[in-house]
C-alpha positions as CSV (number, residue, x, y, z in Angstrom):
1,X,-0.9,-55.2,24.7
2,X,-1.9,-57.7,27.0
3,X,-5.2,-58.5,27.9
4,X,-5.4,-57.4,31.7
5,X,-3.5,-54.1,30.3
6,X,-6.6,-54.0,27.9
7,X,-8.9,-54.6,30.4
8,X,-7.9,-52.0,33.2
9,X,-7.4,-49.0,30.3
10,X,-11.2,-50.1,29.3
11,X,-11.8,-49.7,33.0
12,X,-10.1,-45.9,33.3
13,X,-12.2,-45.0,30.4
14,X,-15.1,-45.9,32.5
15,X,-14.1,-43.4,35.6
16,X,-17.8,-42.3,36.5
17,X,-15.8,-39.1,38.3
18,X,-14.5,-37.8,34.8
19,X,-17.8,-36.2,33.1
20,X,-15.8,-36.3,29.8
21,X,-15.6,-39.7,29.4
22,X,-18.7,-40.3,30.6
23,X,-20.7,-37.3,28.1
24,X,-18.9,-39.7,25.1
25,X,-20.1,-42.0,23.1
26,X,-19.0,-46.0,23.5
27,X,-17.8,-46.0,20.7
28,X,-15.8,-42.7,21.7
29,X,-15.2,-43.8,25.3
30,X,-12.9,-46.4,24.0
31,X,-10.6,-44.1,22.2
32,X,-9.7,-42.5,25.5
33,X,-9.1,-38.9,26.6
34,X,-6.5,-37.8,24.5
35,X,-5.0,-38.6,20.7
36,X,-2.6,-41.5,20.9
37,X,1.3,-41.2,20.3
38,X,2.8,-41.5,17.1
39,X,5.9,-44.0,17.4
40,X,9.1,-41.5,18.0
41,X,6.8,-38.6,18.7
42,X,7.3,-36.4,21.4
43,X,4.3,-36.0,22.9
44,X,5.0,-34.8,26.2
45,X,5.4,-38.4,27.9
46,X,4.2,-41.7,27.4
47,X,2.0,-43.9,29.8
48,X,5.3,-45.0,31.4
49,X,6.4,-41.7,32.5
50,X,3.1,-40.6,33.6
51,X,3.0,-43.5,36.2
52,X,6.3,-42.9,37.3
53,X,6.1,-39.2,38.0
54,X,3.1,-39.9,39.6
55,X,3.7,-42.5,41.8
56,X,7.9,-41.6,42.5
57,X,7.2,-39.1,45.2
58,X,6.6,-41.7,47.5
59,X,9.6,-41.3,49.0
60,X,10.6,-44.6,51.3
61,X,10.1,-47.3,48.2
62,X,12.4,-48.2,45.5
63,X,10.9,-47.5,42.2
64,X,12.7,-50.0,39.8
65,X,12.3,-49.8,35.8
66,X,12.2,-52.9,33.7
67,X,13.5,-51.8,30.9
68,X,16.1,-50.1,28.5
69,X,18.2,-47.8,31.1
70,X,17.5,-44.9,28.8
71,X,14.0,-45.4,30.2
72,X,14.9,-44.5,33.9
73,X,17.1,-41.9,32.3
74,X,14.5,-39.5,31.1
75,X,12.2,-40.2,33.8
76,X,14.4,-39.6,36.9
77,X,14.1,-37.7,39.5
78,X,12.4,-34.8,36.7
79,X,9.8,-32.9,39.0
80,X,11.2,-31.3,42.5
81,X,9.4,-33.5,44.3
82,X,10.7,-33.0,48.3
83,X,11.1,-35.2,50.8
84,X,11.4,-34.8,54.5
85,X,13.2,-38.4,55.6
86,X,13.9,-40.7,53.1
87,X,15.6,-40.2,49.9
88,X,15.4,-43.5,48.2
89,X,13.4,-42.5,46.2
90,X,15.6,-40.1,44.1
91,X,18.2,-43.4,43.7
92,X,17.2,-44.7,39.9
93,X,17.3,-48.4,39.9
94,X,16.5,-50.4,36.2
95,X,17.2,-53.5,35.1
96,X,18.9,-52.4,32.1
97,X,17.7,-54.8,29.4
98,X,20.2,-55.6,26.7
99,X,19.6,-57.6,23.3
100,X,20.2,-61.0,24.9
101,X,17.4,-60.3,27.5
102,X,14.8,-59.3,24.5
103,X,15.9,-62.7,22.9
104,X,15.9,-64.9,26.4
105,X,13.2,-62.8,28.4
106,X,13.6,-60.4,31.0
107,X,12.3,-62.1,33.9
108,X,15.3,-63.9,35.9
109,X,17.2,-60.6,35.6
110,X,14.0,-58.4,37.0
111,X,13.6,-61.3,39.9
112,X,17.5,-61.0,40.9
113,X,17.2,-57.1,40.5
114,X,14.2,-57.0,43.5
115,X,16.0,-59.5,45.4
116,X,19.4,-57.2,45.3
117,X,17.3,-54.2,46.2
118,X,15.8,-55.8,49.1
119,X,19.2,-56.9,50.5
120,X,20.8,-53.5,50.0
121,X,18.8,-51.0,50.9
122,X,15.7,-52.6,52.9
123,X,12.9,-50.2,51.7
124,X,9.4,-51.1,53.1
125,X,8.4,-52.0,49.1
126,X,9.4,-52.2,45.4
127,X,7.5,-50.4,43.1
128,X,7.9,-52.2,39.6
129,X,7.1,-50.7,36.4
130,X,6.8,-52.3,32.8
131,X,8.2,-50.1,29.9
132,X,7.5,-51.1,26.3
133,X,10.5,-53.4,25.6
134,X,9.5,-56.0,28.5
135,X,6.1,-55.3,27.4
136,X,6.5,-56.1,24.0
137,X,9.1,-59.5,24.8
138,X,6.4,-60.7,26.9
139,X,7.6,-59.8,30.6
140,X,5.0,-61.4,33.2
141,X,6.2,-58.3,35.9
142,X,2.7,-59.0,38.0
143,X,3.8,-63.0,37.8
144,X,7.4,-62.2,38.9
145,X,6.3,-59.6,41.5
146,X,4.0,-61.7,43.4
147,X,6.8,-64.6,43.3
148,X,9.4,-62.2,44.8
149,X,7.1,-60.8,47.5
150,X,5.8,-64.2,48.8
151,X,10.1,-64.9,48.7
152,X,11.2,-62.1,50.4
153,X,8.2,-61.1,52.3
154,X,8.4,-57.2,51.3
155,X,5.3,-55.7,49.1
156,X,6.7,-55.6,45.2
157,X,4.3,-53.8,43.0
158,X,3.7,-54.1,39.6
159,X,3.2,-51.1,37.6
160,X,1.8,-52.1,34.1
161,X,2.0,-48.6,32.5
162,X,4.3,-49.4,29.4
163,X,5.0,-46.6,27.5
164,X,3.3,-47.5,24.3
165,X,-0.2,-47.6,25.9
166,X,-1.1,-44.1,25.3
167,X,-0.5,-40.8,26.4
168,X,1.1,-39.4,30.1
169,X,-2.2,-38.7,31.8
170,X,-3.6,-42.3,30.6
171,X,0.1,-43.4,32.8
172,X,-1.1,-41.1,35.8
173,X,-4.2,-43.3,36.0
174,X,-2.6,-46.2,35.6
175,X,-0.3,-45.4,38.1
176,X,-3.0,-44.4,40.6
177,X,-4.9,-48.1,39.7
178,X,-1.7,-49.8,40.8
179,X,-2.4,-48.4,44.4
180,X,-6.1,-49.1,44.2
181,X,-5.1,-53.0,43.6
182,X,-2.2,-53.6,45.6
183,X,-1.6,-50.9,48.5
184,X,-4.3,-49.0,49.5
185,X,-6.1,-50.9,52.6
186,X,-3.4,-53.0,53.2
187,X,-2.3,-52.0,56.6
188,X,-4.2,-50.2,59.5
189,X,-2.8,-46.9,61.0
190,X,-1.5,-47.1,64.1
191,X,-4.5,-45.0,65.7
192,X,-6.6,-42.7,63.7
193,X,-8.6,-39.2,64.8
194,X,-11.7,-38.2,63.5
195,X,-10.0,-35.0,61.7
196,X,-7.8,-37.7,59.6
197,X,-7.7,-37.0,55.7
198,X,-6.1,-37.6,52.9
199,X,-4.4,-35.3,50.0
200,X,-4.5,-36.5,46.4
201,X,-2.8,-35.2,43.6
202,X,-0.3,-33.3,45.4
203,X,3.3,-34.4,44.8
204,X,5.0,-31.5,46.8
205,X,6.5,-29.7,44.2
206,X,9.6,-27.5,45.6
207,X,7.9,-28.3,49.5
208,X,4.7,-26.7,48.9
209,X,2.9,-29.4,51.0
210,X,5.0,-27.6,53.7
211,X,3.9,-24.4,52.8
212,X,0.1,-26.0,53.3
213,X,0.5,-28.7,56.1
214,X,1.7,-26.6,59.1
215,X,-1.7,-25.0,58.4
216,X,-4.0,-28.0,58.8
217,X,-2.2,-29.0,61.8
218,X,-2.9,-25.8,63.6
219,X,-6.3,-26.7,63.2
220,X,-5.5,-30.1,64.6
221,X,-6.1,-31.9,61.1
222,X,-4.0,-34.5,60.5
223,X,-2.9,-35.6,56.8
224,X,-3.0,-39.4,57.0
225,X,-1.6,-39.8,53.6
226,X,-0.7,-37.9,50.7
227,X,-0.6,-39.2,47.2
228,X,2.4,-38.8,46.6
229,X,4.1,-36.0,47.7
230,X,6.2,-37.0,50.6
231,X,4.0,-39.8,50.9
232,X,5.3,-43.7,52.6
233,X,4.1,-46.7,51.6
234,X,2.8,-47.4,55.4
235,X,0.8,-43.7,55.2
236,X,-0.9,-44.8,51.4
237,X,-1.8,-48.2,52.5
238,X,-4.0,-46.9,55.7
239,X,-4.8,-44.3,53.1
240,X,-8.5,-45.8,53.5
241,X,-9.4,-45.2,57.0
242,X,-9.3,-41.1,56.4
243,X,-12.4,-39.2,56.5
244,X,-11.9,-37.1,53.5
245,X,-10.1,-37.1,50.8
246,X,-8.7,-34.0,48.9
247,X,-7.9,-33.7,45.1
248,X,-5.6,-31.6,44.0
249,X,-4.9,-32.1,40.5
250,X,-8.5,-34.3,39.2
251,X,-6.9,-35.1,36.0
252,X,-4.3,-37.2,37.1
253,X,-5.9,-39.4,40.3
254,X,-9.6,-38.9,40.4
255,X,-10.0,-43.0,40.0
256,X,-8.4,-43.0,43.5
257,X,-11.2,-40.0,45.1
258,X,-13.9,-42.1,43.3
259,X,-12.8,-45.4,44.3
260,X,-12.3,-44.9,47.5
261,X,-15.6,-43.2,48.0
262,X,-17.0,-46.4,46.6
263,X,-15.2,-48.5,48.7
264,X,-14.7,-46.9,52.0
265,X,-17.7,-44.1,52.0
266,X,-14.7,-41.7,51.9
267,X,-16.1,-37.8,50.6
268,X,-14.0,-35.8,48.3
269,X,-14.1,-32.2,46.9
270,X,-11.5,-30.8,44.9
271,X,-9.9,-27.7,46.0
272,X,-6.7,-25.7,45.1
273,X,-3.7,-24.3,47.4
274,X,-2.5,-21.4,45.1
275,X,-4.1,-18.1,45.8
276,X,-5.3,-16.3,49.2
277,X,-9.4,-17.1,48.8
278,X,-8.9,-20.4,47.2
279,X,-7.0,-21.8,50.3
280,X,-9.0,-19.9,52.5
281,X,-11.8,-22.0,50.4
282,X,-9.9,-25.2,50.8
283,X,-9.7,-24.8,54.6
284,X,-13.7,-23.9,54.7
285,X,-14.6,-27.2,52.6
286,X,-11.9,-29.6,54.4
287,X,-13.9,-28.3,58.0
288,X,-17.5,-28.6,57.1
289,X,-16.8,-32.2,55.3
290,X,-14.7,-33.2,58.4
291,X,-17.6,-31.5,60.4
292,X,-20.3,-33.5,58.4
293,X,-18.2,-36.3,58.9
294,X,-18.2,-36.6,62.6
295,X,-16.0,-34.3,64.1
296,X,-16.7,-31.4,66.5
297,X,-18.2,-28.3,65.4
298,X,-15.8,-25.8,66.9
299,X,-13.8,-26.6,63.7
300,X,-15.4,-24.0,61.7
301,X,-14.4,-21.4,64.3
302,X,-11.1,-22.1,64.3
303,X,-10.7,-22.2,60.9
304,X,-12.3,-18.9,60.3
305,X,-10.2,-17.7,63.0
306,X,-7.0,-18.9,61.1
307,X,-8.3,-17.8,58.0
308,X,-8.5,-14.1,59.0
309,X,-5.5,-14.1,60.5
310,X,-3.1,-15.9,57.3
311,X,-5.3,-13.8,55.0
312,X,-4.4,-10.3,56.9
313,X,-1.1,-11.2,56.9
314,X,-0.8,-12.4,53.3
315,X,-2.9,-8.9,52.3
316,X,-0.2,-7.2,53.7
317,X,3.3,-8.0,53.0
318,X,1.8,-8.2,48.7
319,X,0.2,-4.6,49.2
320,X,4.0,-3.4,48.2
321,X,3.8,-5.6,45.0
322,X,0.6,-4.4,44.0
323,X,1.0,-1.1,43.1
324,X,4.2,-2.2,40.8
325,X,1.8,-4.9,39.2
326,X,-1.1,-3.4,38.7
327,X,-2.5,-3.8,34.9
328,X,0.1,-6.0,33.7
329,X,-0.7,-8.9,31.4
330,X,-0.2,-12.4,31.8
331,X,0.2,-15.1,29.6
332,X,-0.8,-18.7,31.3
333,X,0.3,-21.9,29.6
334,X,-0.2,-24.4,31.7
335,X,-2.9,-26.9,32.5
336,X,-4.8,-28.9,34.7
337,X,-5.8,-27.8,38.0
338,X,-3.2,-24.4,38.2
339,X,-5.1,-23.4,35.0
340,X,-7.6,-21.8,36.7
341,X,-6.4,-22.0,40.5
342,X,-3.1,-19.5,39.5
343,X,-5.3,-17.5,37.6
344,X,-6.9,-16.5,40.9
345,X,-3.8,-16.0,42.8
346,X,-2.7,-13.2,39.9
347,X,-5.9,-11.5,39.6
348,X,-5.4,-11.1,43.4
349,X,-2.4,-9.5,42.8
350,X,-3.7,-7.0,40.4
351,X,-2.2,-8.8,37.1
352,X,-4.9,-9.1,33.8
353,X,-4.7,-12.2,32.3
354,X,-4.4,-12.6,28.7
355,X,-5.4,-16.0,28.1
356,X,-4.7,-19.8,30.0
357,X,-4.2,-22.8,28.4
358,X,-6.6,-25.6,29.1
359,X,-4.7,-28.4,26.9
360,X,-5.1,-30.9,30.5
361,X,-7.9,-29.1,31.7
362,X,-10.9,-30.9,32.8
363,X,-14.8,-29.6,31.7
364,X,-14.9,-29.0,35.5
365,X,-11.5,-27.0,35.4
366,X,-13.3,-25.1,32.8
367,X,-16.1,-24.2,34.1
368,X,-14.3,-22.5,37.0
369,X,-12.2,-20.6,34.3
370,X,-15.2,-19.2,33.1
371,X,-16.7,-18.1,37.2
372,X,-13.3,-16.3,37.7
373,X,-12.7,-14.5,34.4
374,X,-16.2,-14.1,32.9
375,X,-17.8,-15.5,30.1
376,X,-15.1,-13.7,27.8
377,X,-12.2,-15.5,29.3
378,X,-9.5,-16.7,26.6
379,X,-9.0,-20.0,27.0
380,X,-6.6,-21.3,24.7
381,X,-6.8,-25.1,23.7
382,X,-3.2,-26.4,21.9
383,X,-0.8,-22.7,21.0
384,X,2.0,-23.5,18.7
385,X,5.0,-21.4,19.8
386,X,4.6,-18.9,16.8
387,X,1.2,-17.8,18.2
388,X,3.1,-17.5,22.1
389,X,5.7,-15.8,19.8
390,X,3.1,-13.5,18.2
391,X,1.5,-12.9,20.8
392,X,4.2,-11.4,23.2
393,X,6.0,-9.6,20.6
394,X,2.8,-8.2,19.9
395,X,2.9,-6.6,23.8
396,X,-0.4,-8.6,24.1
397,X,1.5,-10.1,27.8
398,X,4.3,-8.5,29.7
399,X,4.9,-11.8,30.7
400,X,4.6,-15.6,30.1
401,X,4.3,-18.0,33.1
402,X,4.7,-21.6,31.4
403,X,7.1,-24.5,31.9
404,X,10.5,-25.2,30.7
405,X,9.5,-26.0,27.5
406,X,7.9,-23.5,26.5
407,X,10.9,-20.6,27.9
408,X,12.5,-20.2,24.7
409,X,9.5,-19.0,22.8
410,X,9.5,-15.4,25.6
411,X,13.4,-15.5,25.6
412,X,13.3,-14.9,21.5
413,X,10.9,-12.2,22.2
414,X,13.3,-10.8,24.8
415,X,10.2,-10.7,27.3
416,X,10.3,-12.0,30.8
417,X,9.2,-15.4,31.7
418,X,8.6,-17.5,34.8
419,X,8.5,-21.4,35.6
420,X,4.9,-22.5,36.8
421,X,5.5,-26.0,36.0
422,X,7.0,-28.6,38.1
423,X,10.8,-27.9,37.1
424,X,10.2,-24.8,38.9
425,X,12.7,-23.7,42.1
426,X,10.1,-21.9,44.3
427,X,7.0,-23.1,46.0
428,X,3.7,-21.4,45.2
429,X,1.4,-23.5,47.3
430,X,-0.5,-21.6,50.5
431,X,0.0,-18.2,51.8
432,X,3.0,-18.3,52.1
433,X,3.3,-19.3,48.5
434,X,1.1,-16.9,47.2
435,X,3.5,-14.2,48.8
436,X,6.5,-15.8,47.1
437,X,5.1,-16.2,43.5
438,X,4.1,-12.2,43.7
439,X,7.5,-11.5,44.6
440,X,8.8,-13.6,41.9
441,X,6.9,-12.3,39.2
442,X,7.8,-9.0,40.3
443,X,11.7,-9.9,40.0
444,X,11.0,-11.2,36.4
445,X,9.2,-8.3,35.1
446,X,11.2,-5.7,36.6
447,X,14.9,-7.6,36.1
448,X,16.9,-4.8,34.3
449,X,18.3,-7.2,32.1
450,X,15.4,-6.9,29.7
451,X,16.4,-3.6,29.1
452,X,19.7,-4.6,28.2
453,X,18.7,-7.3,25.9
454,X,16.3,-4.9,23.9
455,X,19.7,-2.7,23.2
456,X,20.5,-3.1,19.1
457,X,24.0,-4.6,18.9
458,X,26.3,-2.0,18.0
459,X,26.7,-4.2,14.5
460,X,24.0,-4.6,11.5
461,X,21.2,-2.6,11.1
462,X,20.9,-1.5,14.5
463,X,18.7,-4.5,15.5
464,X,15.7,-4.1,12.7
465,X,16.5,-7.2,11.9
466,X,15.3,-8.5,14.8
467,X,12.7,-5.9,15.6
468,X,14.4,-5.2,19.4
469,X,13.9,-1.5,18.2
470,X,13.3,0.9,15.5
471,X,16.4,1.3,12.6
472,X,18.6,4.2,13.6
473,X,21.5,5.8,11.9
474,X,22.5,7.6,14.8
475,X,24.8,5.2,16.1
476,X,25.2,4.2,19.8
477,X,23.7,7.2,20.8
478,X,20.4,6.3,19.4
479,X,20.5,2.9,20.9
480,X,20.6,4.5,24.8
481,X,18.0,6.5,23.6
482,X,16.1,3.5,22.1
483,X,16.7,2.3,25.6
484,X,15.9,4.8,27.7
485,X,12.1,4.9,26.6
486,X,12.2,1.1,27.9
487,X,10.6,0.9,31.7
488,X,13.8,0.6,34.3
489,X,17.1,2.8,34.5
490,X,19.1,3.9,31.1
491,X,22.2,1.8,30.6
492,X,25.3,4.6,31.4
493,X,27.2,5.4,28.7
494,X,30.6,3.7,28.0
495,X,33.4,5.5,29.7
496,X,36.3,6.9,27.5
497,X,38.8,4.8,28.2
498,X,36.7,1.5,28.0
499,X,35.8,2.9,24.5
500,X,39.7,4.0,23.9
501,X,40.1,0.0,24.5
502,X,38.2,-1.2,22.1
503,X,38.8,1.1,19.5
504,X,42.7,0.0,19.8
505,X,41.6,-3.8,19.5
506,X,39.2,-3.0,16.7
507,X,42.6,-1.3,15.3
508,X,44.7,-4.5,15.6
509,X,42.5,-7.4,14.6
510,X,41.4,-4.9,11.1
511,X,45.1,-4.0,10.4
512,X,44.1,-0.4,10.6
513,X,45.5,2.8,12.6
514,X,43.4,3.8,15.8
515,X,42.8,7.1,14.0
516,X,41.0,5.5,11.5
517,X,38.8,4.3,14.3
518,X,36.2,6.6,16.0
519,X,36.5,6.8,19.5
């Protein structure tokens, strides 16, 4: 690891806005956040892929990866992230780094590769990140950027999150301090107004920036910037004359809030955009620090006069969800900020929650965990998928909401489950959003295919194997009856001739008469 590597992961550990860090010991601090990878662990990402999944949504730059191509492979293009112009941003480019560039050094190759993007595709930068290979050979990527900028007179980044440097959230960070030193303050804005802020943390999932946007604007808030989601490299580096800075997600950019705030005397508060009172919340705290800040009064009107009007709506069209809802159980493995900002959007919809995951949760995210769900709230640290397992077969939860990789555990239990994580198809963000999670939680719960799945098959011992349903001996007969005390409509019986059908099939393939087969 190379020394200015060292030095800027010593100066993350530092972040005086992270009160876990800073409750450690020194010894402690330098450890980090998290435990270090294990070499061909899977660990849920590497430093590498935490800086690039943070920093990719900016949509108008090429993001180019020194490294082995199986690099960009696992990191492209992975999160939903939207974009409303350009779509550069979702072409991979890599160097591709073969044996003779280990032995010969990768820098000529990453030099021509910047100077071929440039003359292709003409973005307004070139985000370049170091992976462990390039790392480990030596690769000066900060040397060869600054040579190919000063050539080609187009801002190339470099990214020094190699993979082997610890865990993804360290990479977020690290991601986030390569806009600190090279983009943010940069260029001036064209004009700015003094209801100008910035969103941080937000990468526009599925749109949901879109979902939240149109509603700052009717207040006549503009969103200079937003890290990343959406973002352009021009918006980021006038990022600094905002008046407020949101975070969305603390664990993975609060070095940019607290920075900034050091730099520029920029505020910052983090709020959430999932659930009705939390963005009614958010609105309130972005007026009164935009009010504090300079701007007119009359804001806090208006945004109480928006408020009552997105919230009555919003009331309204989940009022037919409610009822269907109420008292169901909800398993939440997730993390980070939607740990405790989604358990407010369910209890709003009459859902219980059974227990949230804090694995990336902050002491802060914690805390709020606790104010909405009580002291007693089950807060689960690290669950191994036999306890999810356990615990839905159990009926503890009627449903899991988790990410993808965590969907098999509730599909062996035959229960329903819903993405939350950013593989997800449907924005949750805002009103709007709030609306559309409801609704899709409904679908899942109420999908008759769970019925169907819970059904013995008609061979073995009528599904006890499995534990779908109590052993029978009554044949198919018992297993609609099995069924029909399951919530949802009874599966119809088969007709006679579709069970004529297969007993002649069953005839041939055994060799025996269709007598000898009951119908």
């Amino acid at each position: 690891m190379s020394v200015s590597l060292k030095a800027k992961i010593a100066e993350v550990f530092e972040e005086p806005g992270c009160d876990k860090n800073q409750g450690k010991s020194e010894k402690e601090r330098k450890k980090g956040c998290t435990k270090q990878l294990s070499p061909g662990a899977a660990a849920g990402g590497c430093a590498f892929d935490g800086a690039k999944i943070a920093l990719q949504p900016i949509a108008d730059v090429a993001h180019l990866v020194h490294g082995p191509i199986a690099c960009e492979g696992n990191s492209w293009d992975n999160r939903h992230s939207a974009s409303s112009g350009s779509q550069i941003y979702r072409t991979g480019f890599t160097t591709d780094i073969h044996e003779l560039d280990v032995i010969y050094g990768g820098e000529k190759r990453l030099f021509r590769s910047v100077r071929e993007i440039i003359e292709k595709f003409d973005p307004p930068a070139v985000f370049v990140y170091q992976t462990c290979v390039t790392a480990l050979i030596g690769d000066d990527i900060e040397a060869v950027c600054q040579r190919a900028s000063a050539k080609f007179g187009k801002p190339v980044i470099p990214v020094n999150a190699p993979g082997f440097a610890g865990p993804k959230n360290l990479g977020n960070k690290l991601g986030a301090e390569a806009l600190l030193d090279y983009v943010i303050g940069t260029r001036e804005p064209e004009y700015t107004t003094p209801l100008d802020i910035n969103i941080i943390g937000e990468y526009n999932l599925v749109g949901e920036l879109w979902q939240t946007r149109p509603l700052l604007e009717a207040l006549g808030i503009r969103v200079l910037s937003c890290i990343s989601g959406d973002g352009r490299y021009n918006e980021i580096a006038s990022a600094h004359r905002a008046k407020v800075n949101m975070m969305v997600c603390s664990k993975s950019m609060i070095n940019v809030a607290t920075r900034m705030e050091q730099r520029y005397g920029i505020p910052y508060f983090e709020g959430s955009f999932y659930g009705i009172s939390d963005m009614s919340d958010t609105l309130r705290q972005i007026a009164t620090l935009l009010v504090r800040q300079g701007a007119d009064a009359e804001l806090l009107e208006r945004t109480e006069r928006l408020i009552e009007v997105e919230e009555a709506r919003a009331w309204k069209r989940i009022a037919s969800y409610k009822a269907r809802l109420s008292g169901k159980r909800v398993l939440l493995i997730t993390g980070g900020v939607k740990s405790w900002s989604v358990v407010s959007a369910l209890q709003e919809a009459g859902l219980e929650i059974v227990g949230t995951s804090v694995k990336k949760s902050t002491r802060e995210d914690k805390e709020k965990i606790k104010e909405i769900m009580g002291d007693d709230a089950h807060m689960i640290d690290d669950m191994t998928p036999r306890e999810m397992y356990k615990m839905l077969r159990e009926a503890r939860a009627d449903i899991m909401l988790s990410g993808g990789r965590s969907q098999f555990v509730a599909l062996k239990a035959r229960m329903p489950w819903l993405d939350i994580n950013q593989e997800r198809h449907h924005p949750y963000g805002g009103y709007e959003g709030m609306v559309e999670l409801v609704h899709e939680i409904d679908r899942a719960l109420f999908n008759p295919v769970w019925q169907q799945v819970r059904i013995p098959a008609p061979w073995g011992d009528d599904g006890e194997t499995l534990g779908a349903v109590p052993a029978s001996t009554n044949g198919p007969d018992a297993a609609l009856a099995s069924a029909a005390a399951l919530p949802g409509p009874t599966p119809e019986p088969l007709p006679t001739a579709a069970h004529q059908y297969l007993s002649d099939v069953a005839a041939q393939s055994l060799g025996l008469s269709a007598e000898e087969i009951p119908v």
